[in-house]
N, C-alpha and C positions, 0 to 999 in steps of 0.2 A: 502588657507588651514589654516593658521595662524590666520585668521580672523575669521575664522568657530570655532576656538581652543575655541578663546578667550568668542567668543558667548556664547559657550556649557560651559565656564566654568563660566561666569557671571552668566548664567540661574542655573547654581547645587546649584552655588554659593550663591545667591538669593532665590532661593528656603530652602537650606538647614537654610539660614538667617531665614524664616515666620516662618517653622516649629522650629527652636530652640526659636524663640522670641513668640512663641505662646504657647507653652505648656512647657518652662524653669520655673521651678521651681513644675512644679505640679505636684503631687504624682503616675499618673497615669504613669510617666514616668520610677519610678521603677522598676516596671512590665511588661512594655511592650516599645516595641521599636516603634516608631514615623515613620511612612514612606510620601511617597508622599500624595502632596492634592490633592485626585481623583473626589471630588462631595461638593456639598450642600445640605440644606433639613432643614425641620424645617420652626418654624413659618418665613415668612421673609427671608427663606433661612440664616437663621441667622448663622447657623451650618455650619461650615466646615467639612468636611471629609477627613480624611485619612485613609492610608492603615496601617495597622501595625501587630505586630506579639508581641505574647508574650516569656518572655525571656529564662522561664522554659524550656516549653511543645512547644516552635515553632508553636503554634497554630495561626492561621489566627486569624484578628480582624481587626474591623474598628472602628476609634479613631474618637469621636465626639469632637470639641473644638469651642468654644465661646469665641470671643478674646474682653473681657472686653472695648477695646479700640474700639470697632464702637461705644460705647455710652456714649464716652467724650463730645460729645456732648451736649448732655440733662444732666438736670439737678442734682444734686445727688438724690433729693429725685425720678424722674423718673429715675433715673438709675440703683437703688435699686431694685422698681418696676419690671422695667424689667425683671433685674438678678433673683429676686424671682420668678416669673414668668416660667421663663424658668428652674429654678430648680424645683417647682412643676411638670412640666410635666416630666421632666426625674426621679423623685422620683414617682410619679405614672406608669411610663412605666416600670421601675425597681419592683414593687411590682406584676404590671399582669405580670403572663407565658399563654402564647395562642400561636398554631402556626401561627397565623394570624397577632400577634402583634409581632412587634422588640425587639430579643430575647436581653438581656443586659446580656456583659460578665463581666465588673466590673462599678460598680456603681458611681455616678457621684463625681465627687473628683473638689475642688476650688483652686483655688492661687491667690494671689494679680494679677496678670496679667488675669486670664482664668478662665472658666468654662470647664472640661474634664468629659467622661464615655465612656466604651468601648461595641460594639456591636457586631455581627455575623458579618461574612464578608459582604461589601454592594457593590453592582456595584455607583447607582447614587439614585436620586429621580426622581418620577412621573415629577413633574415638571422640572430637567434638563432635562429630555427624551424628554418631550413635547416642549420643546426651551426655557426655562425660566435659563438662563446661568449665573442669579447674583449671585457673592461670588463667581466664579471659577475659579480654576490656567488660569494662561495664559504660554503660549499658552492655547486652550480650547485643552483638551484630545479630540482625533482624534474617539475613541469609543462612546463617548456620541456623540460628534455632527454628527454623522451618524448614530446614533443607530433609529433602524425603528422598530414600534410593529409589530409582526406579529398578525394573527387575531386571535389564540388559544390562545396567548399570553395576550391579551385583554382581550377575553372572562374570558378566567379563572384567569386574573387578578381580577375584577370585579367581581369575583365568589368568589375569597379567602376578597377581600373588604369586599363583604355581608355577610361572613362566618364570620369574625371578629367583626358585627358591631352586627350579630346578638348573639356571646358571648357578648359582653359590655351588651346589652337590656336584655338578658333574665338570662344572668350568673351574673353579677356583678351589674346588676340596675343600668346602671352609662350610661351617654348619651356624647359623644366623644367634641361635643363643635365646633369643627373646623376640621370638615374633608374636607379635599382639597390637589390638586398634590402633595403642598411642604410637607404635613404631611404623605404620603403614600412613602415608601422606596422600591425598588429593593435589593432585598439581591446578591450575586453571583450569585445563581444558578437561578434569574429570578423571585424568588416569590415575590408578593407585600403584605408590612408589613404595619400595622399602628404604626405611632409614633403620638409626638407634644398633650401628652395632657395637654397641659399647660391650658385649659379653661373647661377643661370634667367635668361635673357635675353630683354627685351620688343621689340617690335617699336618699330621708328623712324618708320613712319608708321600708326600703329595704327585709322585711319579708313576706309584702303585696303582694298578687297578682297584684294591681293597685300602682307601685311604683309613687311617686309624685317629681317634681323637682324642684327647685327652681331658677329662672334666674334674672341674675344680668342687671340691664340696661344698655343700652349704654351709652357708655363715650365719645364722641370726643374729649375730650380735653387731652385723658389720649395718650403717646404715641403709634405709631401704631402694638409696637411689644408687645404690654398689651393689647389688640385688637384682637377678631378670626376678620380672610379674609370675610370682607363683601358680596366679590361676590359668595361665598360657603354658605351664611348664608341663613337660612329659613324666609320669611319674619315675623312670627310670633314673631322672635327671637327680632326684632328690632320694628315694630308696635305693639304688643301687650304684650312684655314681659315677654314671656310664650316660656316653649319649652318641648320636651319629644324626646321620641325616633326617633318621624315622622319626628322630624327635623334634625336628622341625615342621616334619610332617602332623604329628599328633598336635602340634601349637595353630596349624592350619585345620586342623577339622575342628579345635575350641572355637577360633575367628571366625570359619562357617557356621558355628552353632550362635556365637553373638552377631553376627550380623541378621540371623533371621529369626531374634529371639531380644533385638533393642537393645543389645549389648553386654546383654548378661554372656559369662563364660556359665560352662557345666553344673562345675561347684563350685561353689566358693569357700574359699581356703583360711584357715585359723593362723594367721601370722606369726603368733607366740606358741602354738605347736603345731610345725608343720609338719612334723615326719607322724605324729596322730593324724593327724588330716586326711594325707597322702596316702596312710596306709587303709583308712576309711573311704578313701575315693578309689583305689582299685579294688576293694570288695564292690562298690557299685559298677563301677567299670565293666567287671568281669557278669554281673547280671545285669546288663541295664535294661529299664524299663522302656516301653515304645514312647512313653510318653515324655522323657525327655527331650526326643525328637523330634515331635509332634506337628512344630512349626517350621521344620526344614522340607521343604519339595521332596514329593515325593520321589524325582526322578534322580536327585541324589541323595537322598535319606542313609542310604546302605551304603555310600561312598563312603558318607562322614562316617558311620558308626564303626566301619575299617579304619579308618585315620585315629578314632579314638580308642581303636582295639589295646589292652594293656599288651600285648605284643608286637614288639617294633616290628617284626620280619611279616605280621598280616598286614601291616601297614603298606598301602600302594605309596611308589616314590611321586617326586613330581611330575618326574615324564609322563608317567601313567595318569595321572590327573589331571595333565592337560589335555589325556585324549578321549573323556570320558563322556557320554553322550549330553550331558548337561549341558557342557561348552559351543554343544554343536546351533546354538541358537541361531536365526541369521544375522542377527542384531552384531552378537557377539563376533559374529564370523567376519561382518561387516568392518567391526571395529579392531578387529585383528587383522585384516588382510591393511587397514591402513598404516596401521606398525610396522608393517613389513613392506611399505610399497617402496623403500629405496632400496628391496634387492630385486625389482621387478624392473625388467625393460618395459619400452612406451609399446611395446603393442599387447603385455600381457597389462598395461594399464589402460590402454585405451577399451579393451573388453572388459576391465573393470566397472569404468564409468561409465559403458552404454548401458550398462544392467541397472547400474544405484539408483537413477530416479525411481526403480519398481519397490525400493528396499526404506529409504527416505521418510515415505508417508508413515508406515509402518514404526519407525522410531521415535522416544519424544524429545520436544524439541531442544529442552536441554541439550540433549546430549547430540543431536543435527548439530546445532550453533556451536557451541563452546568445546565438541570434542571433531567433528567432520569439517567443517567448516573451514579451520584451522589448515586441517590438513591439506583440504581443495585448495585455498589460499595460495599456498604455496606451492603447485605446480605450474601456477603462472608466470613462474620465471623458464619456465620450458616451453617455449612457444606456438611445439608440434601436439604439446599436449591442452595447447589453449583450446580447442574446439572441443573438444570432450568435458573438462572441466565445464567448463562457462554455462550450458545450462544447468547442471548441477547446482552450481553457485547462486543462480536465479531462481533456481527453485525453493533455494533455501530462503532467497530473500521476498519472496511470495508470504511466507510464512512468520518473518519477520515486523516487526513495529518500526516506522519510522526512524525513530530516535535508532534503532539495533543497528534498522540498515546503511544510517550515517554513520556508525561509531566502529560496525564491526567488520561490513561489507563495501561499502564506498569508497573506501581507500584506497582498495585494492585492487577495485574495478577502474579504476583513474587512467593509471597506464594500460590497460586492457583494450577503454575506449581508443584509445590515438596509437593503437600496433596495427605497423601495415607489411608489416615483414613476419614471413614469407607468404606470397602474393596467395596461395592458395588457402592458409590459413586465415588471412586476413578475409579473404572473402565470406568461407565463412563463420568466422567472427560478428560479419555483417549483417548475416543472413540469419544469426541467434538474437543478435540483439533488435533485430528489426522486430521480428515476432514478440519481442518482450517489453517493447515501447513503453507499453503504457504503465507498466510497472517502473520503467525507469523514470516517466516523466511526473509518476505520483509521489513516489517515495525521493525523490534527487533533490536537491535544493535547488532555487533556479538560478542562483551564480553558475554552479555544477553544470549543470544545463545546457545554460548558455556558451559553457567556455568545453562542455567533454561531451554532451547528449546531441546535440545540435552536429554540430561540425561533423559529425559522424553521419547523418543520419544526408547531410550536403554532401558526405563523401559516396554514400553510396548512391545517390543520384548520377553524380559524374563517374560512376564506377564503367569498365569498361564490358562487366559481364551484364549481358539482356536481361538473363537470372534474376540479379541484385535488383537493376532497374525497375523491374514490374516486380516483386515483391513491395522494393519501397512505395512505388508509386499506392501501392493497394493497402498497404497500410496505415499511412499518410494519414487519409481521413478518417482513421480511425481514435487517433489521438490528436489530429487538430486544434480541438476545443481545449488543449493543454497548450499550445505554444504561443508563446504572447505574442500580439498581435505584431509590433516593430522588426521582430524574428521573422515573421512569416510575411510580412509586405517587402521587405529587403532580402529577404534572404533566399528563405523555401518558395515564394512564385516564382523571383525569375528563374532559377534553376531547374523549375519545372518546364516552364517555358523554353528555355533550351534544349533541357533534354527532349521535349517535343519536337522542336524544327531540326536539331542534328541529329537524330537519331537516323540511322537506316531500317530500323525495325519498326516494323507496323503495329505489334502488338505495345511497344515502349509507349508509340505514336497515341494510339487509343486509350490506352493508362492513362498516357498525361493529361488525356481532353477529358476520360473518366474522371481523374485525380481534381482536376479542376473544377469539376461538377458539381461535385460532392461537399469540396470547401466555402464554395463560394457563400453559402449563409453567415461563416466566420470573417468577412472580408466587407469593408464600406462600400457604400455603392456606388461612389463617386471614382472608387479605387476599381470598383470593375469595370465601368464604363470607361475610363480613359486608358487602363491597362491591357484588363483581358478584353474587353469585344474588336479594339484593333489589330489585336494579336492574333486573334480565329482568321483575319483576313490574310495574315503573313503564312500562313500553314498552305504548303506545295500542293502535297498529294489532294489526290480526289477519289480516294478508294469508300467504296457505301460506310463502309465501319468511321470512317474519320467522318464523311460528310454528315453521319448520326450524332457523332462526340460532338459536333460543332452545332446542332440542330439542338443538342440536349442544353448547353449551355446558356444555348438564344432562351432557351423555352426556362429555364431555371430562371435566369436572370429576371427576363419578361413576367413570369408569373409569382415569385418568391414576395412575397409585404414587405419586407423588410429591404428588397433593391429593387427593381423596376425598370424601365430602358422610359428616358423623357421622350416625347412626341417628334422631339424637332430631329434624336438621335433614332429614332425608326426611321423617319421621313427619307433623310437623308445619307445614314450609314445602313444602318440595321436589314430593313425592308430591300433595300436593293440588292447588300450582301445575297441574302436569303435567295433571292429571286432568280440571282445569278446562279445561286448551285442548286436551286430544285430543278432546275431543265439539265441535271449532269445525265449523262448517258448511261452512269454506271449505277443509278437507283434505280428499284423496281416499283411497281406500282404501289404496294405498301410504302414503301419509303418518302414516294411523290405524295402520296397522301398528306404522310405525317408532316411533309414541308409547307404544303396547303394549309393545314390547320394552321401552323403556327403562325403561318401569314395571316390569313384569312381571322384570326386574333387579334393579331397587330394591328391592323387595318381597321377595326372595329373599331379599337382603345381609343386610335388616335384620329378617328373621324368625332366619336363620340366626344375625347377630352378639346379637339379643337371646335367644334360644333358649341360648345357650353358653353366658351370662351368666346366666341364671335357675338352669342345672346348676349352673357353680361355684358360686353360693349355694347350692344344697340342697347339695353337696357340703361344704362347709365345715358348715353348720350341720347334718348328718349326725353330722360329725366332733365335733360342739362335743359332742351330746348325749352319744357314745359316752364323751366323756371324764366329764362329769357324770355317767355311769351307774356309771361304773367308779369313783369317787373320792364313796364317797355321805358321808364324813364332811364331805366338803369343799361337797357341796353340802348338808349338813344345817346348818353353819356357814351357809349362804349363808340360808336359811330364817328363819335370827333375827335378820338384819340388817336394815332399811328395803326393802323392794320398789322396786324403779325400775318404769322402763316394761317392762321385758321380762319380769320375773318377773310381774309384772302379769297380762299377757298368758295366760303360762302357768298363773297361776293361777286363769284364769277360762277357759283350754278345756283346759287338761291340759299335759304336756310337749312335745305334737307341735305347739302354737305353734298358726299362722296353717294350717297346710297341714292339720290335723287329720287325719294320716295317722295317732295312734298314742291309744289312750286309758290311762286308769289312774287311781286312786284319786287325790282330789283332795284336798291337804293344807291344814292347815287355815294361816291367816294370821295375825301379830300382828292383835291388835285393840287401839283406843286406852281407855287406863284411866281412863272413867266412875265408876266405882263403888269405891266399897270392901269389899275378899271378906276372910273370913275364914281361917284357916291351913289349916282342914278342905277348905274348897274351894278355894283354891290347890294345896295335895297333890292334891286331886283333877284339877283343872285340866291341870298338870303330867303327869298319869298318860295322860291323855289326848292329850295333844300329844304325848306318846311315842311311843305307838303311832299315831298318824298320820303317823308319821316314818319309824316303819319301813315302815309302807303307802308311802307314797310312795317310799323306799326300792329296792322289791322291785314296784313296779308291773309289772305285765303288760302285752305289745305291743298287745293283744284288748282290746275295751274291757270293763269288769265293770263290774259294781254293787255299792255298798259299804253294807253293813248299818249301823245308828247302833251307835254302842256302848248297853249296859243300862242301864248307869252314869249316863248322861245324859239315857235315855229318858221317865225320871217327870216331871222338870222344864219337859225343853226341850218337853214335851208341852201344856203349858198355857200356853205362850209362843205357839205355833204357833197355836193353836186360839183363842186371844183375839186375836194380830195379823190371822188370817187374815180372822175376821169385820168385826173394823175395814177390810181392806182391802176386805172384800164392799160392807159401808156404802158406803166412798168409790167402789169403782166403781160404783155407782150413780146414781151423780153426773154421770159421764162426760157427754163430747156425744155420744160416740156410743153408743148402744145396743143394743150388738151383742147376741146370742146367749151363753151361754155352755154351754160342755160339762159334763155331769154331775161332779159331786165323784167323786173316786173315791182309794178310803179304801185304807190298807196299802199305799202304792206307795213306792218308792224312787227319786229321781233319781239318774240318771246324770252324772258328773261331767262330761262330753264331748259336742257337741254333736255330732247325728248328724242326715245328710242324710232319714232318717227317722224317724217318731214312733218314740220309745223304748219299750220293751217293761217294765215293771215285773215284780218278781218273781214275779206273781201271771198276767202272758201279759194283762194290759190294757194299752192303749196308752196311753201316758201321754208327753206333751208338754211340751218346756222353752220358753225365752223365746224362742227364734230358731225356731220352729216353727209354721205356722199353727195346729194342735190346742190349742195352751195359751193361745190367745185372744187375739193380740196385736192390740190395735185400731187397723187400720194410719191410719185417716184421725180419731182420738181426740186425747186430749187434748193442745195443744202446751206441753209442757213444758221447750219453751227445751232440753234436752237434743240434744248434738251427738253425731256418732257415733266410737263409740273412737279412728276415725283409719285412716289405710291398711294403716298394723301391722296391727291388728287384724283391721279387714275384707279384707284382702287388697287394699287400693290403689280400692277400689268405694267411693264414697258411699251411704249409706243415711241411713235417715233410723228412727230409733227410735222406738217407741211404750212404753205400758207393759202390761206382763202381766198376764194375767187371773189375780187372786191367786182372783178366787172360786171357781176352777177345785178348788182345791186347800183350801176350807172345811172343818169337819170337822162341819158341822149346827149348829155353833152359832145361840144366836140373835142377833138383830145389834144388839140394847140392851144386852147381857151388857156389864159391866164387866171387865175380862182383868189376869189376875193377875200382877202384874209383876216378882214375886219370884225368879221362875225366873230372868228375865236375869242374877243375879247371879254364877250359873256359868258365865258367857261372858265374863268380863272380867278380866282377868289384869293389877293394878298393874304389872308389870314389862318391857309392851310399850311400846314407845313409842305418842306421838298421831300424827294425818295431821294434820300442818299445811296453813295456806293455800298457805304456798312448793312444798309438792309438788302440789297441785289446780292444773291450767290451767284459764286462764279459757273459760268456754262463753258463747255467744249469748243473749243478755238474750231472756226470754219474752215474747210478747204480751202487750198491756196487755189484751187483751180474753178469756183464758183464764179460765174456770169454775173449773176444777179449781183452780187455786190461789188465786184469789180466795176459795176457800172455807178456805185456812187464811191471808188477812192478806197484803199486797203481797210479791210476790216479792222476794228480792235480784235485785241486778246482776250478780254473780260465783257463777257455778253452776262448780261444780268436780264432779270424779271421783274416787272413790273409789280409793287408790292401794295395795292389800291385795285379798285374794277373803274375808271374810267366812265364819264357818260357816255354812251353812244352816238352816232351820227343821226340827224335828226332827233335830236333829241330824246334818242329811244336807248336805256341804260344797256351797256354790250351782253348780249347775250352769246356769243359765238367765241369766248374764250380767248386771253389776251393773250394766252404763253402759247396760243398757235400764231401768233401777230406778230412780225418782226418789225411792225411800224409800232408798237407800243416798249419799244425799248432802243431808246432812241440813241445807245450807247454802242450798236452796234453798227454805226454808219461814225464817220469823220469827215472834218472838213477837207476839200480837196485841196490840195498843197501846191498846184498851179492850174494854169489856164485851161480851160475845158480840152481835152482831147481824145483822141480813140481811144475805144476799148477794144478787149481783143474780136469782136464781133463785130468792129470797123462802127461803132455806132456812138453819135458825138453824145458828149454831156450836155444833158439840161439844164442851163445855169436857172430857170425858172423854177425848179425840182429842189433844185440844192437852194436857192432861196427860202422856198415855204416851210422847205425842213426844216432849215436856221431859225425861222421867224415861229415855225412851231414848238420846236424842242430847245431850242436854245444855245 
């Protein structure tokens, strides 16, 4: 690797040495910067070439240098010779302009070391092409020594030759002297120039129609670079010292014989005797054989061997040889009509370029790229001519590599993308590059992209022709999968989205909801659900074509793997959208169909995905139960702790929860410590909570009925039988006046709330709170009470009343004062309270309710009970305490003075309001 360093930096090194020791000190260096040495040319290949650039304007140029030191040799006074020499001809190629001659960018400038002038950019010479390689860098550049003519290439090489030769003869009366390979130039773009007229001889009466010329003899003794190339020469030139135009001509049918013969001329010429020579090449001349010819086309075989005739006057001039059917290629014609497109108006151009794409294919690409291309280029500063060029230019870059199309065509396509002037051209400008998308979004780089492909592609969305609109919209998805995603979430939907809802066009209309369709696999699914499916509902119209675009969308979304519509978003958006426009009046019975299906889908997914979901819940809470069933210390631990919501639950319909698939003995609940009990009735207390532990314990799947214990039966007897008639009192109160069902005496509640009246021990039907028999007064008092919650009720709103306590009186009479002594074995010091922190707050009551205006203004904070309470009679509540406005004792206050009306003229019961106090506290 180290070795390779050294190499590459000997060769810069070396190189950078020729070029500073070649043109140091000469003025041309000023102006322009010196690059590599690309070629040779000129008499002798005397001329080096470089590449270079000027320092202003960065303008391309090729640096011509003459390094005074090849001709240390010779003598001063031939070395003089020389130098003059060779400055004549670049002071005459500096005074012609022809596009056929070597355009000169700054004029030939000297220094004690060089001779320099700078020209159009140059690839090489005829003769480096042809294998003539003296004077060039080493290594040999890898582009010349494989560069091959193509055959258009020739042709209309030799066509621009004759065009050149025939300005010198009939524009300037002046006769070239030495045309040959090394004097013929390659510019970049391919075209062949004349240079080298260090020998060109003008006419002596140049006004005359018969210009006359004067030729200088040969010298051999004079050095060979004071010398034109003998083997180029006409023999007239050297045997009889005469020459005119025909002998330019006869040097153009030698350069047709070496260009299709590798560079050989005719004969080749003895230097040291060349008037032997000359007189031995016109005895062949005058019999030539066919087979010198051999390798020239046949279709100008007999051009050349007139051009080579030893008589000038059989000799055709130039005119005549650019009109000869060889030239007539279409290649050639091609590349000729573009030399001349600056005398052509824009409509004999615009018929130009609707033709070339058919001509294009046909040519190769060299010579597309670096000789047509050029030229297209450059009508882009014509604005009217932009629509015509512009697929041209595309199609070239079709054909193009990556790297060409950044280096050679992208530049130029820059200001192209963002011209919006004149409106009709700009349009369509729009309408070419739209079609050619995907070639610009491959080959572009994606800064380029972002900053010149893009915004173009956003202009033609908001463009104001319907044209533009549904072109773009339809091609869209067709290069989608190129525009990175942040572009197309920000950029290209909502612009679609717009041009959707403002459009007046229906056809714009349906593109967009098509256009949308189509992308939507390119797009996150969370990105369609909150963007595009609320947007199908903002769209006006209700014509069958859009209610399809909107039906097509559902159904992509809906069925795509990779996006999907969640269950909760059919339930609630999706399904209903739908529903609302398949009854539209403007579908037919196909189209009802298809909106059927796609429901009728939906409805499927999201029975079946919600359905699986409800299993694995019973499933796990299956599983939860079996483990509490099996682990009862752990759940009797769980009993003495504070109730959450879920025990709650359970302890106001059993263990089977919300689903009331299972019943059993209902256990009894902490309760908060009101009162102070005695050690007798805490032992006893205690004794009791035992065995409801094991009841609970050992419950059964089957619902039962659970006897009171004995123990508590005398007491909690006369607790029952005084609350109950207070409750009869107060439901009399009620606003509504319902009916109630007969008392009925000896019955036991059921812990479990069952979808029919419950059966008592005794075969009467007896009713809990969630059952119409037990007298729930459903349109009664509003007591501000909210309902458990969806826990509870299984996800259903209701709306709670309170329960007919008089149902359940035991005959008392309803002035009876009620003995409150009993309570005292219901309350165990050693439970904790239900604070406020555990009660949620419930919905403040009407200001206008009866019922509680008869005990004093409600509070604002009505809370639930977070415990299940023993029952009356000692039987654990089965009838649900969040329908009980006496188990929330926070929704009554004390009364703030002396008993008096309520608005239903009915006095307070100070005896009411005591047992409350003495109850609740």
């Amino acid at each position: 690797m180290e070795s390779m360093l050294n190499k590459l930096k000997s060769t810069v090194t070396k190189v950078t040495a020729d070029v500073t020791s070649a043109v140091m000190g000469n003025p041309v260096t000023r102006e322009f910067e010196v690059g590599r040495h690309i070629a040779s040319g000129g008499p002798g290949l005397c001329w080096r070439i470089y590449n270079g650039t000027k320092k202003s304007t960065k303008q391309e140029v090729a640096v011509f240098v003459f390094d005074k030191k090849m001709v240390d040799k010779f003598p001063k006074f031939e070395k003089d010779q020389i130098v003059d020499s060779l400055k004549k001809g670049v002071q005459q190629l500096t005074r012609l302009r022809h596009p056929r001659l070597l355009t000169v960018q700054h004029p030939l400038e000297e220094s004690r070391d060089c001779l320099a002038f700078c020209t159009e950019p140059v690839f090489a010479s005829l003769s480096n092409v042809l294998g003539q390689w003296e004077n060039l860098p080493s290594p040999m550049p890898s582009d010349i020594k494989e560069y091959k003519l193509y055959d258009v290439e020739t042709k209309y090489g030799l066509l621009q030759i004759s065009e050149g030769l025939s300005f010198l003869h009939s524009g300037v009366k002046m006769v070239h002297g030495n045309l040959c390979p090394e004097n013929i130039i390659l510019n970049k773009s391919g075209a062949w120039k004349i240079m080298g007229f260090d020998f060109s001889i003008s006419s002596t009466n140049p006004s005359d129609a018969e210009p006359k010329y004067t030729c200088k003899e040969w010298e051999p003794n004079l050095p060979p670079l004071c010398l034109p190339n003998p083997e180029y020469l006409a023999p007239e030139y050297i045997l009889s010292v005469s020459c005119d135009s025909a002998s330019d001509m006869y040097s153009l049918g030698v350069v047709m014989h070496a260009v299709f013969n590798e560079g050989k001329p005719v004969f080749q010429v003895n230097k040291h005797d060349i008037f032997k020579s000359f007189s031995r090449q016109l005895d062949q001349l005058s019999t030539m054989s066919p087979s010198v010819l051999n390798k020239i086309p046949e279709e100008v075989r007999e051009h050349v061997k007139m051009l080579l005739s030893v008589t000038p006057n059989v000799r055709p001039d130039a005119d005549q040889m650019t009109k000869i059917p060889f030239f007539d290629d279409v290649g050639a014609v091609t590349l000729q009509y573009f030399d001349s497109l600056f005398q052509r108006d824009n409509l004999q151009k615009s018929q130009f370029y609707k033709g070339l794409p058919k001509v294009l294919p046909k040519l190769p690409k060299r010579v597309v790229v670096y000789r047509i291309l050029p030229a297209l280029t450059s009508e882009f500063v014509n604005p009217d001519m932009v629509p015509f060029v512009l697929p041209n230019v595309l199609l070239i870059a079709e054909e193009c590599t990556k790297e060409e199309y950044i280096r050679l065509i992208l530049p130029d396509l820059t200001p192209v993308f963002k011209q919006q002037e004149p409106i009709q051209a700009s349009n369509m400008i729009l309408l070419i590059f739209l079609q050619k998308m995907d070639l610009l979004l491959t080959k572009t780089p994606s800064e380029d992209i972002k900053n010149c492909v893009l915004p173009m592609v956003y202009r033609a969305l908001e463009a104001p022709s319907v044209q533009i609109q549904e072109l773009c919209l339809n091609i869209i998805p067709t290069f989608a999968n190129l525009i990175d995603y942040p572009s197309m979430k920000n950029s290209l939907i909502p612009r679609i989205k717009s041009a959707c809802l403002q459009t007046s066009s229906l056809a714009v209309r349906v593109n967009s909801l098509v256009c949308l369709g189509k992308i939507l696999e390119y797009l996150d699914k969370w990105f369609v659900i909150d963007e595009i499916l609320p947007f199908l509902q903002q769209i006006p119209s209700r014509e069958p074509a859009v209610l399809m675009g909107i039906l097509g969308i559902y159904k992509c979304t809906f069925s795509h793997k990779k996006l999907g519509i969640p269950k909760e978003n059919l339930a609630t958006k999706s399904l209903p959208h739908l529903v609302s426009l398949s009854i539209d009046n403007n579908l037919n019975l196909n189209q009802f169909n298809s909106f059927m299906a796609v429901i009728r889908d939906m409805l499927s997914r999201m029975e079946a995905e919600h359905k699986t979901k409800l299993e694995q819940l019973h499933v796990m809470q299956e599983q939860q139960r079996s483990i509490n069933i099996s682990n009862p210390g752990q759940q009797s631990e769980e009993t003495k702790s504070p109730p959450n919501s879920g025990n709650q639950i359970d302890d106001i319909f059993g263990s089977s929860g919300v689903n009331g698939k299972e019943n059993g003995a209902a256990a009894s609940a902490p309760q908060p410590n009101r009162m102070s009990l005695t050690l007798e009735e805490k032992q006893r207390l205690a004794k009791e909570q035992e065995q409801a532990a094991k009841l609970r314990n050992q419950q059964p799947l089957a619902p039962q009925t659970i006897k009171p214990a004995n123990t508590t039966n005398s007491k909690t007897k006369d607790l029952t039988s005084s609350l109950l008639n207070n409750m009869t009192s107060l439901n009399s109160l009620s606003m509504a006046n319902t009916a109630r069902p007969a008392p009925v005496q000896g019955t036991t509640i059921a812990a479990y709330p069952s979808p029919s009246p419950m059966m008592g021990t005794m075969g009467a039907s007896v009713s809990n709170g969630f059952n119409a028999p037990m007298g729930f007064q459903t349109g009664g008092m509003g007591m501000g009470m909210r309902p458990a919650g969806p826990a509870l009720y299984g996800g259903m709103a209701t709306t709670t009343s309170t329960p007919n306590f008089g149902a359940l009186s035991q005959n008392q009479g309803p002035n009876k004062t009620p003995d409150m002594s009993a309570l005292d074995s219901l309350f165990t010091p050693s439970q904790p309270k239900v604070t406020l922190n555990q009660m949620g707050p419930k919905p403040t009551p009407g200001p206008n309710t009866p019922w509680l205006n008869q005990f004093g203004s409600a509070q604002n904070a009505q809370t639930q009970m977070q415990g299940a309470p023993v029952g009356m009679g000692g039987v654990p509540s089965g009838f649900g305490m969040q329908a009980n406005p006496f188990f929330s004792p926070q929704n009554f206050s004390q009364p703030a003075a002396a008993p008096s009306l309520n608005q239903s003229g009915i006095k307070h019961s100070a005896s009411v309001n005591n047992d409350l106090k003495d109850l609740f506290g």
